[in-house]
C-alpha positions as CSV (number, residue, x, y, z in Angstrom):
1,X,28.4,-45.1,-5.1
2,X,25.6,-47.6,-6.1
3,X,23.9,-47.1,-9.1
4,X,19.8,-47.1,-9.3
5,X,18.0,-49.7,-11.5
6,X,15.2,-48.5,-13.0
7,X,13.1,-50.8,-11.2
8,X,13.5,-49.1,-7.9
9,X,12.4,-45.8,-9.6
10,X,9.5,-47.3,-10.7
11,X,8.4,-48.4,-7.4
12,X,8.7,-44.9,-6.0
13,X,5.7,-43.0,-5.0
14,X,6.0,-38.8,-6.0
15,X,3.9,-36.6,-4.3
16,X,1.9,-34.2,-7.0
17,X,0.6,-30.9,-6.0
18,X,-3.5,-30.5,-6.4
19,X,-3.8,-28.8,-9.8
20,X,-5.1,-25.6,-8.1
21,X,-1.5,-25.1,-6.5
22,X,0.2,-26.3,-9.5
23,X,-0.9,-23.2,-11.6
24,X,-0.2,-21.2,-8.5
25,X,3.5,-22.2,-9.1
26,X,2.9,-22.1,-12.7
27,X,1.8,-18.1,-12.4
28,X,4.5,-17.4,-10.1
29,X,6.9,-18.8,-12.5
30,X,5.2,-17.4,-15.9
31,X,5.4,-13.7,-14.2
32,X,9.2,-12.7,-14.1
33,X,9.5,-14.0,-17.5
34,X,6.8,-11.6,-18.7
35,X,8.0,-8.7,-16.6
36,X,11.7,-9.3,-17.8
37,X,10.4,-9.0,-21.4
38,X,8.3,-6.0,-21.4
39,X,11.5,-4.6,-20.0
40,X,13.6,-5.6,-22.6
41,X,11.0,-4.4,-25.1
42,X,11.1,-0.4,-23.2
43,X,14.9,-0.4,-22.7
44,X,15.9,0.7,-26.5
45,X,13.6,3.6,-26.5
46,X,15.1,4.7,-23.2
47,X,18.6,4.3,-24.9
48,X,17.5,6.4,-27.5
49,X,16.2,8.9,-25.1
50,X,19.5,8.9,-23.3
51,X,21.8,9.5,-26.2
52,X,19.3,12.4,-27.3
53,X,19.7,14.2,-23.7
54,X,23.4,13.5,-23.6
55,X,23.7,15.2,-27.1
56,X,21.6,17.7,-26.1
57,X,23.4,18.8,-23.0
58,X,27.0,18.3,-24.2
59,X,26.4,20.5,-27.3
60,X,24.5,22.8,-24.8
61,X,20.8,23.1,-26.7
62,X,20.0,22.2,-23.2
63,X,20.6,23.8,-19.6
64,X,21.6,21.7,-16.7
65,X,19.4,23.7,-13.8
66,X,21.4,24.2,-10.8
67,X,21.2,21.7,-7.9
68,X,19.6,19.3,-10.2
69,X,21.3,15.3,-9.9
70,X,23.5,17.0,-6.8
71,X,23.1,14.5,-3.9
72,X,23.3,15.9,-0.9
């Protein structure tokens, strides 16, 4: 394998997206990383709120209704 001067790269032409499509690409990639947060941010109160039920059912303060989380 050859390896690349730096000349050669500086000769080379890139093609940039208009800025209109780069914060397009921008937006797309900004989103999961806000979605994936506000996630993170919700999941220890819905821990909590599991290990309360759990408690709850095992020590029976609360009834399991029949047919209820049965798949069919």
């Amino acid at each position: 394998m050859t390896a690349i001067r730096s000349e050669t790269l500086r000769g080379l032409l890139l093609p940039v997206p208009p800025p209109p499509e780069v914060k397009r690409i921008e937006a797309a990639l900004h989103y999961p990383t806000t979605a994936v947060a506000a996630e993170e941010q919700v999941l220890p109160k819905l821990r909590e709120v599991k290990s309360g039920l759990m408690a709850d059912l095992l020590t029976g303060r609360v009834r399991v209704a029949e047919g209820v989380g049965v798949a069919s």
